[in-house]
C-alpha positions in Angstrom: 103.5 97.2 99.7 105.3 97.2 102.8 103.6 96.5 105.8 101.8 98.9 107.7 102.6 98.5 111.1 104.7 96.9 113.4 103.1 93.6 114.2 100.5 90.8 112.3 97.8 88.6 113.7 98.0 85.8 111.0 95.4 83.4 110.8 94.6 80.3 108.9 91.7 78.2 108.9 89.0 75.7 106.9 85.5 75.6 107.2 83.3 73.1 107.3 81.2 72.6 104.1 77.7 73.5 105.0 78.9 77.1 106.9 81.5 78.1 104.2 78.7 80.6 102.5 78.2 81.8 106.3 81.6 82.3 106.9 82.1 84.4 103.9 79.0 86.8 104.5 80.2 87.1 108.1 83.6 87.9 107.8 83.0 90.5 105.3 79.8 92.1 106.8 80.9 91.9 110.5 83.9 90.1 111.5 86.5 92.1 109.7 85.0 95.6 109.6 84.8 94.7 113.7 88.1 93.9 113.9 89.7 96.9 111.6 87.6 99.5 113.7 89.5 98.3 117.0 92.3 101.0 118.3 95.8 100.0 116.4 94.3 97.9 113.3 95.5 99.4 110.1 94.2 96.7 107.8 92.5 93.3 107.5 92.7 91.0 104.3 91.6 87.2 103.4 92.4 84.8 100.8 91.5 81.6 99.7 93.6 78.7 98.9 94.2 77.6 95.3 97.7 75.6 96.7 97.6 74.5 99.3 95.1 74.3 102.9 93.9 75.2 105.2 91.3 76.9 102.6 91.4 80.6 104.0 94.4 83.0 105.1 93.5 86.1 106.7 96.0 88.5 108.6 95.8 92.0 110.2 97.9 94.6 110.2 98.4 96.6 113.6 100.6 99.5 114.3 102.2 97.2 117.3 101.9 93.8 119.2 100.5 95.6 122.1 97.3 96.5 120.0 96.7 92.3 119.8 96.7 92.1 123.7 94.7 95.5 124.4 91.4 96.0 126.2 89.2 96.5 123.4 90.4 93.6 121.5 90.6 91.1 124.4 87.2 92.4 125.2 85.7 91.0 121.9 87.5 88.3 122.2 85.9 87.1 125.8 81.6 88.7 124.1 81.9 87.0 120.4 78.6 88.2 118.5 76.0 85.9 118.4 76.9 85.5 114.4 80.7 85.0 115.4 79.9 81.9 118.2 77.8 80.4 115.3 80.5 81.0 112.7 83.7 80.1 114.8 82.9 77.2 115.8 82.2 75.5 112.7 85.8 76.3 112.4 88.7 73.2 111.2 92.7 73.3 111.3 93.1 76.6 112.7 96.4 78.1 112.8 96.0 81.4 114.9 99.6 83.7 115.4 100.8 87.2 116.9 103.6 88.0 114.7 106.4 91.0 115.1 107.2 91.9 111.9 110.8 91.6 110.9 111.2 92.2 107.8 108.7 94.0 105.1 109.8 95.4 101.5 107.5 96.2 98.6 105.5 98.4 97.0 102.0 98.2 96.1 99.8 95.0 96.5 99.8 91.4 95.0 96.6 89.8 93.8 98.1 86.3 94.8 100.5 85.3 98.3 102.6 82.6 99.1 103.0 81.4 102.9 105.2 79.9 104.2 105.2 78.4 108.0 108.5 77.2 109.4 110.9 77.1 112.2 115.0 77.7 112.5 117.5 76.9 114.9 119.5 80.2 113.8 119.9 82.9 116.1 116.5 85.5 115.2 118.3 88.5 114.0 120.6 86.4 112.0 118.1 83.8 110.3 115.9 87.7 109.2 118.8 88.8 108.1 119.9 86.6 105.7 116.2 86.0 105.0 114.7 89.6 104.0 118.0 90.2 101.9 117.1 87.5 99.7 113.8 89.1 99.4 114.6 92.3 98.8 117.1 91.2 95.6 113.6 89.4 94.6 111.7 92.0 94.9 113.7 94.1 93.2 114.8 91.6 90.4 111.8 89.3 89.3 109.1 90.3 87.4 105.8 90.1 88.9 107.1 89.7 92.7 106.2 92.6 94.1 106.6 92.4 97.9 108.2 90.0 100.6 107.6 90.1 104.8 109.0 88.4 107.4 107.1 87.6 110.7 108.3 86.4 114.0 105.4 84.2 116.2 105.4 85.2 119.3 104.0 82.5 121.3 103.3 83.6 124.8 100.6 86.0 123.1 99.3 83.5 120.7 98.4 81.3 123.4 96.3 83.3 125.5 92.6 81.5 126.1 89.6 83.2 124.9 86.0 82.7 125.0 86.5 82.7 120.9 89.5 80.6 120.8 87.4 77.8 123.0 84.6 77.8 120.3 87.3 76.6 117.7 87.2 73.2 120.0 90.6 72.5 119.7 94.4 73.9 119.7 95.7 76.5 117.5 98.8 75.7 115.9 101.1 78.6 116.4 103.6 79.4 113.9 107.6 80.0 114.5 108.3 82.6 111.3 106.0 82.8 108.7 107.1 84.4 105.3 104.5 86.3 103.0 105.3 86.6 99.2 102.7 88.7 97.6 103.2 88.4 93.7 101.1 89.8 90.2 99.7 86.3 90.1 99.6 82.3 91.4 102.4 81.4 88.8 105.1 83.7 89.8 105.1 82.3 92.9 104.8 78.8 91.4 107.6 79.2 89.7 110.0 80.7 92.9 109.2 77.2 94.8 111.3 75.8 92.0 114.1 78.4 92.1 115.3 81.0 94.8 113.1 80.4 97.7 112.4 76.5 97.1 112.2 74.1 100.1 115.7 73.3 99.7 116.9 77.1 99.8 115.3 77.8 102.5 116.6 74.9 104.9 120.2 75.9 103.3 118.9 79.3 104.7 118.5 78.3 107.9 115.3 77.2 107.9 114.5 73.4 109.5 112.3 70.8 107.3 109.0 70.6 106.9 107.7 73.6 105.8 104.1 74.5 105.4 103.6 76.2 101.9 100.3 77.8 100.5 99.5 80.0 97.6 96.6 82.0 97.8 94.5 84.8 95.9 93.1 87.8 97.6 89.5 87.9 98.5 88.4 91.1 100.3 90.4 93.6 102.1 89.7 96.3 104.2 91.9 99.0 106.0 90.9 101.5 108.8 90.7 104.7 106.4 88.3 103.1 104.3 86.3 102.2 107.1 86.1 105.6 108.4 85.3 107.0 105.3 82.1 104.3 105.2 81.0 105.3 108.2 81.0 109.3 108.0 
């Protein structure tokens, strides 16, 4: 479906071996209901690799970027739970981004997403442009694809230092655009890296070389109704 705000924090990360079971538990029982009862968050989801690494992708959905810089959110940020410190910092290769969203068509939900994390030289408006209208024509064309955003890093945001982000030990790589391909299953996307949006396509696009791909299945997800209906 198409997005349902305005702005993304998209995160990818491993985990080290011996906390992976940890990490699962927590980000289900705590981390994301936590982060999807904040003002502004529409939605949280994760994934987990089966193309690809780091091993898990998990993004948010907020109704703008101001929501990923407020009070209440920078506030857990700087207090992590006692579970969260534990969790985070068995962290590896974290890729941590606030994203404006650009570009979002679809309707309904995949069960499997490709991302893909690149850069361009092209002028913003004119690189999303060109982008989402290929898309949209696969969106509405191929069987199986079912939606398609665009996301736009915005850097001076990502980099903010929190008491979380120090427990990760290390920098967070910070993404230029990233684009999301949500799809019935793995092998429609498969097959798309071979055809219309292939590593080649996308640098005729505009796009600059080496691009970071993924394919991943949906684990959990969570939105901000649901969680108010739990809770009543």
């Amino acid at each position: 479906m198409s997005l349902a705000g305005r702005a993304v924090l998209a995160i990818w990360n491993g985990i080290t071996p011996q906390a992976e079971e940890e990490f699962v538990a927590w980000h289900v029982r705590e981390h994301i209901p936590e982060r999807v009862g904040l003002p502004g968050f529409l939605r949280g989801r994760r994934y987990i690799a089966i193309d690809g690494s780091p091993k898990f992708f998990n993004f948010y959905e907020t109704r703008c970027i101001e929501d990923l810089s407020s009070a209440a959110y920078l506030a857990r940020l700087d207090d992590p739970t006692p579970w969260t410190r534990a969790v985070v910092a068995q962290f590896t290769d974290t890729s941590r981004t606030l994203c404006h969203v650009k570009g979002s068509v679809g309707r309904g939900d995949g069960a499997a997403i490709e991302t893909v994390r690149m850069s361009s030289s092209l002028p913003a408006d004119r690189f999303a442009r060109a982008l989402m209208h290929r898309c949209a024509s696969l969106v509405a064309t191929v069987t199986g694809i079912v939606a398609a955003h665009l996301l736009k890093g915005d850097s001076e945001g990502s980099n903010r230092l929190t008491a979380e982000k120090k427990l990760r030990g290390g920098e967070d790589e910070i993404a230029d655009w990233i684009l999301l391909i949500e799809a019935t299953d793995a092998q429609r996307l498969a097959e798309l890296r071979s055809s219309a949006l292939s590593d080649a396509t996308l640098v005729e696009g505009g796009a600059r070389t080496g691009l970071k791909r993924g394919i991943y299945i949906l684990q959990y997800d969570l939105s901000a109704s649901e969680l108010e209906k739990t809770k009543a």
